[in-house]
C-alpha positions in Angstrom: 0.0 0.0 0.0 0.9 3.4 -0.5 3.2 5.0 2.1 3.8 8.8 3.2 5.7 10.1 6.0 5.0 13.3 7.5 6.1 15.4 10.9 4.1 15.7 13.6 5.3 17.5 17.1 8.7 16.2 15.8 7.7 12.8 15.5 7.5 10.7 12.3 4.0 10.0 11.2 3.4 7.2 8.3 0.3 8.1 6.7 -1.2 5.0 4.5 -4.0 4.4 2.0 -4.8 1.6 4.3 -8.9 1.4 4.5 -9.5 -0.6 7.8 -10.7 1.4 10.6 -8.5 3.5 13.2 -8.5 3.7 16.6 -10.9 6.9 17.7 -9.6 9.9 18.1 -11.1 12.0 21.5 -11.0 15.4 21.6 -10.4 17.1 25.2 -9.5 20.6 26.2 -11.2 23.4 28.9 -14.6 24.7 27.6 -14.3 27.7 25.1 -10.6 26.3 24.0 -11.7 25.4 20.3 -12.3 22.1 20.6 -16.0 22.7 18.7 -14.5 24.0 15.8 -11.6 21.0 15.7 -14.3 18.9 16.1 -16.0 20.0 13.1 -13.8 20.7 10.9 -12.0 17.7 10.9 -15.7 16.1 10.6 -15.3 17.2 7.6 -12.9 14.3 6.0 -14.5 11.6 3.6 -12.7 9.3 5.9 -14.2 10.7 9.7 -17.4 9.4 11.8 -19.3 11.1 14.4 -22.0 10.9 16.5 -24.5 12.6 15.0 -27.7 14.3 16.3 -30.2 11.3 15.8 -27.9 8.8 18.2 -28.0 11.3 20.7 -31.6 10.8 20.8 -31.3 6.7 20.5 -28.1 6.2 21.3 -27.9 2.6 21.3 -29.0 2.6 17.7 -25.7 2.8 15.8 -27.6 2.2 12.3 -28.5 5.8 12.7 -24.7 6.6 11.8 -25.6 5.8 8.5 -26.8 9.1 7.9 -23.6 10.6 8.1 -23.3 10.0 5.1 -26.1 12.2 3.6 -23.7 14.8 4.2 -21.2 14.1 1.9 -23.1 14.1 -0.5 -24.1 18.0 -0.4 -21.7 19.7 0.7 -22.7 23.6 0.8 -25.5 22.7 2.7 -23.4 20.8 5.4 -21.1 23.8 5.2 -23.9 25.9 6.2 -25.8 24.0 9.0 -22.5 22.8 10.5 -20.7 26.6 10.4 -23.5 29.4 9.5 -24.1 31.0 6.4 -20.9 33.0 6.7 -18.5 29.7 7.5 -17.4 30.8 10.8 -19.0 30.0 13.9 -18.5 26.1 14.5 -20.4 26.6 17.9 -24.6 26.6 16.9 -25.6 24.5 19.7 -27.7 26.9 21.4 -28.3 29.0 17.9 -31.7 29.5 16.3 -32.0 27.1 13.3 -34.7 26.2 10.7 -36.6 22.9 10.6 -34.8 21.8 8.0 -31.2 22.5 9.7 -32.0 20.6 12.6 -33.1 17.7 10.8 -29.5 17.6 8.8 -27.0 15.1 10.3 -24.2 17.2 12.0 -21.7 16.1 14.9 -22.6 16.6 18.9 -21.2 15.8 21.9 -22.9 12.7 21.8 -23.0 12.0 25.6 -25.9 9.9 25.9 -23.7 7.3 23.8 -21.3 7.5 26.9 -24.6 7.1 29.3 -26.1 4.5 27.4 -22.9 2.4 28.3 -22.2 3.8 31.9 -19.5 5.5 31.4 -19.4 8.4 33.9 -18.3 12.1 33.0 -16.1 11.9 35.8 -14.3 8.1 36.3 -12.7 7.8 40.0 -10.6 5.0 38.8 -13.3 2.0 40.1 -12.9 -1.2 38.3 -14.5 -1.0 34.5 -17.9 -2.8 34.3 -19.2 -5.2 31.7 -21.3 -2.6 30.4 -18.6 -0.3 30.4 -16.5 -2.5 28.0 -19.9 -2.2 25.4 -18.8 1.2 24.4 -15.9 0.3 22.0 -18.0 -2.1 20.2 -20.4 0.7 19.9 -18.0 3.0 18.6 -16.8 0.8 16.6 -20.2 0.0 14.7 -20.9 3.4 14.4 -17.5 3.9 12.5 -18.5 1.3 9.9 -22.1 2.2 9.4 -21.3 5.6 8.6 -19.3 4.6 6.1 -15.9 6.3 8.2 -12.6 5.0 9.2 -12.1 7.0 12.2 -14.1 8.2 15.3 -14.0 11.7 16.9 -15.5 12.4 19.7 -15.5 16.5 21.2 -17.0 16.0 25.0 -15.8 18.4 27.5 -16.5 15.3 29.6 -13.9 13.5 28.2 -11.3 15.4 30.4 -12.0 14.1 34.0 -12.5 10.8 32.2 -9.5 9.4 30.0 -8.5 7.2 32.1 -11.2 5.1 31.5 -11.3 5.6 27.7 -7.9 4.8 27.9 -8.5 1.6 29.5 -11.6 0.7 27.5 -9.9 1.8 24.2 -6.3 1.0 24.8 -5.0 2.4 21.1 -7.1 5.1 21.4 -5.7 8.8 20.3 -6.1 11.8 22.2 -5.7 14.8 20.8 -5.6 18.5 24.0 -6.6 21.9 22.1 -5.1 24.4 24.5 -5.7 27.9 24.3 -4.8 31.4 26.1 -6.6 30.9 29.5 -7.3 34.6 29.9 -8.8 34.4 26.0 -10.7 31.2 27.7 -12.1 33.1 30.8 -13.5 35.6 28.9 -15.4 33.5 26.4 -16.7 31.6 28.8 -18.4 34.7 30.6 -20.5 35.3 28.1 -22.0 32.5 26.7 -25.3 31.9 27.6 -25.3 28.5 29.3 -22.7 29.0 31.9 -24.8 30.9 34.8 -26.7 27.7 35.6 -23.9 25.3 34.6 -22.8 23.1 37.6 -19.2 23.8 38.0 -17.6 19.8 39.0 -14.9 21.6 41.3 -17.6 23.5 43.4 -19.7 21.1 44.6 -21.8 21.2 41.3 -23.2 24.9 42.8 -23.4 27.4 39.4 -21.8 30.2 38.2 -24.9 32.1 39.7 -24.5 30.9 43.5 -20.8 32.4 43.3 -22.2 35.9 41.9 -24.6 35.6 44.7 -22.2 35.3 46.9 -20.4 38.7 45.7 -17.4 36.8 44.2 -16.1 38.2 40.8 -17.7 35.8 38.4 -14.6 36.3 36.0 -12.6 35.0 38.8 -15.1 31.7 38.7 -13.9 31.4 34.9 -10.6 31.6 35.4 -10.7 29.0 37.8 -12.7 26.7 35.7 -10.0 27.1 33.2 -7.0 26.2 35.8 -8.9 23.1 37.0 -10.0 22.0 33.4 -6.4 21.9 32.1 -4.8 20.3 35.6 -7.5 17.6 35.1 -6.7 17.0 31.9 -3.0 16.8 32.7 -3.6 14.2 35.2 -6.0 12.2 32.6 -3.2 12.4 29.8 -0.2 11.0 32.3 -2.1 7.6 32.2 -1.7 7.5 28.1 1.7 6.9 26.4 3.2 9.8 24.8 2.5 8.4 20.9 -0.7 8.6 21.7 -1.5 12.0 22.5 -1.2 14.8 20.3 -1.4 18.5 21.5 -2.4 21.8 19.6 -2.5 25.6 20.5 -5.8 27.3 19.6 -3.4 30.4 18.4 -1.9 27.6 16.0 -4.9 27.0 14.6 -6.2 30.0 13.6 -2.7 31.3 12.4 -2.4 28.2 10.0 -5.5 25.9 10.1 -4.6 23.7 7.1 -1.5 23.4 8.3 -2.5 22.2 12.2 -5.4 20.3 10.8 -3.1 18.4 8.7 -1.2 17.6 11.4 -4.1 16.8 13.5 -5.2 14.2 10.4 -2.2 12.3 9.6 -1.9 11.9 13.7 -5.5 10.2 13.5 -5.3 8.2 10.6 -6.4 10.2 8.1 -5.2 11.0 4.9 -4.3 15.1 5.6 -3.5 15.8 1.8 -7.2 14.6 0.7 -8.2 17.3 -2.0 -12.2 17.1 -1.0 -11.1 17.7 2.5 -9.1 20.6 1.8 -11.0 22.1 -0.3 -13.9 22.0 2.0 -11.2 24.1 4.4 -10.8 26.5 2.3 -14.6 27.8 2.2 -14.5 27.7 6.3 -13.5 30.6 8.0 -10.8 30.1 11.2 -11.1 33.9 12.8 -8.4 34.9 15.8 -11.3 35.7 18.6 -8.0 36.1 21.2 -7.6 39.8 21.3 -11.4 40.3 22.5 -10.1 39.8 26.0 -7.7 42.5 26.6 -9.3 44.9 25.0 -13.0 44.4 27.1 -11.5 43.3 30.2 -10.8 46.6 32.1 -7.9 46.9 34.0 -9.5 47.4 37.5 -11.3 43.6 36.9 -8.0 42.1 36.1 -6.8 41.5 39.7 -9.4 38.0 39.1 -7.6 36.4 36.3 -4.3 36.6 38.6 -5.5 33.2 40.0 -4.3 31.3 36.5 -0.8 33.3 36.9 1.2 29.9 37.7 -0.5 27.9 34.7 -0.2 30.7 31.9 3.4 29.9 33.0 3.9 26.5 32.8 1.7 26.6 29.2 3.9 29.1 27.8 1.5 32.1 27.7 3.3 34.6 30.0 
């Protein structure tokens, strides 16, 4: 079969024509880090399954991934449910869509697929039940029904649980998208969901107890940021160093066909396929970093101080 090496992170990646399935490929990383918009845009490979918005409803029905494939076969209109009419907001969750969007097959979290086989968001390293051990077959199937080679899976729950998917899914790959932690804090403070979010840390209380308790809500942020990354640092120790893969968010956006590519040949996935790429090339990848220093003023700072130590070790400061 065909062979091509290529670099990635300084390691020598052989990239084959090779059609049998690949290990999955989770995607983990703190909340407003970019994982949404890896997530989607490497969805867009000929060669990538997901779960889609149907198996989230029955997710013990794997058949479902079949529909992936509608997809592929029209591609402006994927482009547009998946990332807007302008091609640049890979994060519509909570957006107002037509009928006819929401009935299109587009990647989610999927996390009643992870339910479905009790697997916990957060995994305390008890022994791994029969049930459990379902979810790679699962996986697995829904690889081959929708017509894919490799699975990715985007769940901010994956980070206080990769232990487990390591030991479920031994080869598994893991790939961390990292990003500015101040940048992070920021985002986070506006979107629309996190007031009532439980925060795993605190006890589960929300973002709204800690307001009410006259703490600086950006402060809450920035700690959710600190304990997202040190979780997944813990989480990652357990898996060798082959199979973990790590990206910068300000990577990304400086040279997204670039990262990407890297990102596919690290999966299994041919990085240099020309539908692929050209798909790229219609998306937008827009550097949303700067919005923090130039909103946050200078008197509510003082709250981000509490991520000082880890902008360090990260290489942000």
């Amino acid at each position: 079969m065909p062979l091509r090496a290529r670099t990635v992170e300084g390691r020598l990646v052989i990239v084959t024509s090779d059609a049998r399935p690949q290990p999955p490929l989770f995607i983990v990383g703190a909340p407003r880090s970019g994982t949404s918009l890896v997530y989607r845009a490497l969805a867009l490979h000929p060669d990538a399954s997901w779960i889609n918005n149907y198996q989230r409803r029955l997710p013990g029905v794997s058949a479902l991934a079949v529909l992936n494939r509608l997809g592929a076969r029209r591609l402006d209109q994927r482009r547009a449910v998946w990332f807007g009419a302008s091609g640049d907001n890979a994060y519509r969750y909570n957006t107002s869509r037509s009928l006819a969007e929401r009935f299109f097959p587009q990647p989610v979290e999927g996390e009643p697929v992870f339910e479905h086989c009790d697997v916990p968001e957060a995994w305390d390293g008890s022994p791994v039940t029969d049930k459990q051990r379902r979810l790679p077959g699962l996986l697995a199937r829904t690889t081959g029904r929708s017509g894919g080679r490799v699975l990715l899976s985007k769940r901010i729950g994956h980070n206080r649980r990769i232990g487990l998917l390591h030991k479920l899914i031994p080869q598994a790959r893991f790939l961390d998208v990292t990003r500015d932690g101040r940048a992070v804090a920021y985002s986070l403070s506006r979107v629309d969901w996190w007031p009532e979010m439980p925060v795993w840390w605190w006890d589960d209380r929300t973002p709204q107890e800690w307001a009410a308790e006259g703490k600086d809500p950006l402060e809450l942020c920035a700690r959710h940021w600190v304990e997202e990354t040190r979780v997944i640092e813990e989480g990652l120790a357990s898996v060798p160093a082959g199979s973990v893969l790590r990206i910068r968010y300000e990577d990304l956006v400086a040279d997204p066909s670039r990262v990407l590519g890297e990102v596919a040949a690290f999966a299994g996935l041919d990085p240099d396929n020309a539908v692929w790429q050209a798909e790229l090339s219609k998306i937008s990848f827009p550097d949303k970093n700067a919005a923090w220093n130039a909103e946050i003023p200078a008197e509510q700072r003082a709250a981000l101080a509490v991520m000082d130590d880890q902008l360090n070790t990260m290489g942000y400061r």
